[in-house]
N, C-alpha and C positions, 0 to 999 in steps of 0.2 A: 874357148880358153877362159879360165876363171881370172880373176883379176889380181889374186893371189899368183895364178903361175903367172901372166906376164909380167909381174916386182919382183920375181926371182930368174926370170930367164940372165941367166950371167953369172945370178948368184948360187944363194944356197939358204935352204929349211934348215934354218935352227931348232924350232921344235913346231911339228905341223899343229894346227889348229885343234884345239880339242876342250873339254871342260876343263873349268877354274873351278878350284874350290870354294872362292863365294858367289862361283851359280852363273858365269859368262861364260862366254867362251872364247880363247885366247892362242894366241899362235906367234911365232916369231920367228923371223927371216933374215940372212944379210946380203943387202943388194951388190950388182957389180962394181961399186965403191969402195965398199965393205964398211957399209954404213947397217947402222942394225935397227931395224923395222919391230914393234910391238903391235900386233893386231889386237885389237877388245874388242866382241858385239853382248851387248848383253839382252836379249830378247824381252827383258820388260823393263827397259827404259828407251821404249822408241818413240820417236816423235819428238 
């Protein structure tokens, strides 16, 4: 199980993970709260 699906077990994908227009990639979720979650990874800002 990905770590994305267990912050949504209860909840619900708002918009699953996917590219951003300035080049991350980005996804968004609302937990069993209904609290709302922003994911960012941007692959060349690591470390």
């Amino acid at each position: 199980m990905s770590s994305l699906n267990a912050f949504t077990l209860g909840g619900e994908m708002e918009a699953p993970i996917g590219d951003s227009p300035w080049g991350s990639y980005i996804g968004c979720f609302r937990d069993k709260y209904g609290i709302e979650w922003i994911i960012e990874f941007d692959p060349n800002n690591v470390g």
